[in-house]
C-alpha positions in Angstrom: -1.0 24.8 -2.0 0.9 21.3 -2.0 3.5 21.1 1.5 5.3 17.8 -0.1 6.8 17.1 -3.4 6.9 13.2 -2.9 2.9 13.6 -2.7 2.5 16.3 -5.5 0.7 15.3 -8.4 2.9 15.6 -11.6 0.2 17.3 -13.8 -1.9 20.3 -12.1 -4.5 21.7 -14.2 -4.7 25.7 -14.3 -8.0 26.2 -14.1 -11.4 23.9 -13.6 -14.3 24.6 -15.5 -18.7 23.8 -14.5 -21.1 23.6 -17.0 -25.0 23.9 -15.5 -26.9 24.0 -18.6 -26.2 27.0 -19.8 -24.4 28.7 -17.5 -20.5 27.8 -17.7 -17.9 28.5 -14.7 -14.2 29.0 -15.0 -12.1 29.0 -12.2 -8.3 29.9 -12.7 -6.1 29.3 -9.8 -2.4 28.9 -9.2 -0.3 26.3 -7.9 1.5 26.7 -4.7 4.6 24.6 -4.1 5.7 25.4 -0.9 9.5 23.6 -1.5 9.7 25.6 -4.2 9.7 29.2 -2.5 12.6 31.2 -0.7 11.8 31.6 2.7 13.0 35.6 1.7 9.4 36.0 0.9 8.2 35.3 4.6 11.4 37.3 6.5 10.8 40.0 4.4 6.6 39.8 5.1 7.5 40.9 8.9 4.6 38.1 10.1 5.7 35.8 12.8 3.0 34.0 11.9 4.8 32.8 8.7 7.9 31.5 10.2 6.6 27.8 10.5 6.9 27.6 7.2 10.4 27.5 6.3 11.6 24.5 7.5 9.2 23.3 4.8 10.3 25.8 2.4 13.5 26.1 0.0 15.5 26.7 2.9 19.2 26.3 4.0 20.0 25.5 7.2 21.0 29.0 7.6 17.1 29.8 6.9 16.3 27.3 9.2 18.2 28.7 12.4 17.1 32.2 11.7 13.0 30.8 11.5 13.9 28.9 15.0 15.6 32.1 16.7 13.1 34.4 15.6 10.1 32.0 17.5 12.3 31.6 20.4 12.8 35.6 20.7 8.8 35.3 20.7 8.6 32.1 23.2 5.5 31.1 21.2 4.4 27.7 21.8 2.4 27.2 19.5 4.1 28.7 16.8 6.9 26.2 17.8 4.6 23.3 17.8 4.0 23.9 13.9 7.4 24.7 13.1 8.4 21.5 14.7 5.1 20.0 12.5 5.9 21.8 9.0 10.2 20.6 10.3 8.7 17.1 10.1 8.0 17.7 6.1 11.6 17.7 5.4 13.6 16.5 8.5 12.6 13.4 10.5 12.2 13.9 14.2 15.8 13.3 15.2 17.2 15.2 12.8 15.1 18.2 12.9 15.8 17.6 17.0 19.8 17.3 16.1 19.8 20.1 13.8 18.4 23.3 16.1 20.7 21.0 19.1 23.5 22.0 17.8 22.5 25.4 17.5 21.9 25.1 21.1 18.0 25.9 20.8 15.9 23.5 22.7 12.8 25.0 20.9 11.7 21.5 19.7 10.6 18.8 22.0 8.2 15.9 21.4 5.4 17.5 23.7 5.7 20.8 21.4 4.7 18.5 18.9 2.1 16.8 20.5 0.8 20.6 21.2 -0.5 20.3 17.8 -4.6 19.8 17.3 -3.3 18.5 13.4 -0.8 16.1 15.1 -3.0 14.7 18.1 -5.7 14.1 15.2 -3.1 11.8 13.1 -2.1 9.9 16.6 -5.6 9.3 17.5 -6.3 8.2 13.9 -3.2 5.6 14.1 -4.5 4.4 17.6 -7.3 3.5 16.5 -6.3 2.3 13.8 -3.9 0.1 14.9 -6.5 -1.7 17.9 -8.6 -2.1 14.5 -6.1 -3.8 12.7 -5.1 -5.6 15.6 -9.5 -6.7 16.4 -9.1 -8.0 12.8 -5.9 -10.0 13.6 -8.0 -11.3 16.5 -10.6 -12.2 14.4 -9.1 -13.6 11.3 -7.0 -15.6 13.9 -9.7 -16.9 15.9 -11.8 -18.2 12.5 -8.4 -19.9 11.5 -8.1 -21.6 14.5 -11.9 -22.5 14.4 -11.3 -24.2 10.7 -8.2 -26.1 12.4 -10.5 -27.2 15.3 -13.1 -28.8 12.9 -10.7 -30.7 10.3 -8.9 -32.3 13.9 -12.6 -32.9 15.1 -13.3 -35.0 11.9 -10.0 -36.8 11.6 -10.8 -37.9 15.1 -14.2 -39.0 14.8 -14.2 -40.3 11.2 -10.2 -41.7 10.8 -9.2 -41.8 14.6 -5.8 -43.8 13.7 -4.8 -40.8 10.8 -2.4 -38.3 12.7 -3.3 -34.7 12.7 -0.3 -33.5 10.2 1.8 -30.6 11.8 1.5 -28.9 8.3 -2.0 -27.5 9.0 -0.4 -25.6 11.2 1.4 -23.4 8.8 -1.9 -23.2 6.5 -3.5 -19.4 7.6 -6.2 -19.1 4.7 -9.6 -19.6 6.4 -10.9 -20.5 2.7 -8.6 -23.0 2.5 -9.3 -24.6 5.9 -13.1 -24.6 5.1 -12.3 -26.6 1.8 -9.8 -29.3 3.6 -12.3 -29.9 6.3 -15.8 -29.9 3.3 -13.1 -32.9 1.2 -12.9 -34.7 4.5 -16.3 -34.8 5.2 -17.2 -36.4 2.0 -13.6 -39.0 1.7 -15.2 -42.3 1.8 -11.4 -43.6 2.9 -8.7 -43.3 5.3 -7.0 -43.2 1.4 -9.2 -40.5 0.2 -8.7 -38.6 3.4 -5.0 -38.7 3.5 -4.8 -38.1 -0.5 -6.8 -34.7 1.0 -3.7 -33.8 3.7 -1.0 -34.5 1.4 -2.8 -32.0 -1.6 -3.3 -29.3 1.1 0.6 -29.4 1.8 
């Protein structure tokens, strides 16, 4: 079953086939495209269960407010939680919120979401995430400033009257740093040295 068409694959096989030797498997299977199906096929199936599913579906909005009233007659939470989810497939937050607003059904709130084990898993995933992310800024950032430290280190203890040039400021590449300082190292002149800055500009 594919929920979202901007993620659907544009060629599906029909059927996936195993060879063990001699023994051969065929599997046929069919395609489920959930934005391709009337959401007749879940009011006519008389199970509740099914209504989260047409906000994701080939709906109208129509479809949409029947789905909604039909869980609020029930007072469901967590059926609301994943019709708010499966809403998010087709409406963003505010105007899946805007949308049963109007029709005066506050059945959709942030903490229905949040009700959701699925959802709860993708928020703990982008925390931790983003503090990875963010330990790698720190650390990318701390080895840039490290390089910087070392090429000041050697213009003061090897060409104390060259100035530090305010454009190693602006250079982030560690790699970069590492090779500035390494040319410095080995300049046997203030004129080598500064030929160094003014290349790494």
């Amino acid at each position: 079953m594919l929920l979202k068409e901007v993620h659907a694959p544009r060629n599906i096989p029909e059927a996936h086939y195993r060879q063990w030797g001699g023994l051969g498997v065929r599997l046929d299977y069919r395609v489920v495209r959930i934005w391709e199906l009337g959401p007749e096929i879940v009011f006519a199936s008389g199970v509740p269960e099914l209504l989260p599913w047409v906000p994701a579906m080939n709906a109208t909005e129509r479809d949409v407010e029947r789905a909604a009233r039909a869980l609020l007659e029930r007072n469901d939470r967590t059926l609301a939680s994943c019709f708010g989810l499966f809403g998010t497939m087709r409406y963003d937050i505010k105007q899946l919120k805007a949308l049963l607003g109007r029709l005066g059904m506050p059945i959709f709130t942030e903490q229905m979401l949040m009700d959701s084990d699925a959802v709860r898993w993708l928020v703990e995933q982008n925390r931790k995430e983003a503090a990875e992310a963010a330990l790698e800024r720190g650390r990318v950032e701390g080895r840039v400033e490290e390089a910087r430290g070392s090429i000041r280190e050697v213009l003061a203890r090897r060409f104390p009257a060259m100035p530090v040039p305010a454009a190693l400021d602006d250079i982030v590449e560690v790699d970069r740093l590492k090779r500035i300082f390494s040319q410095l190292l080995s300049a046997e002149s203030e004129q080598a040295a500064a030929a160094v800055l003014r290349d790494a500009q």
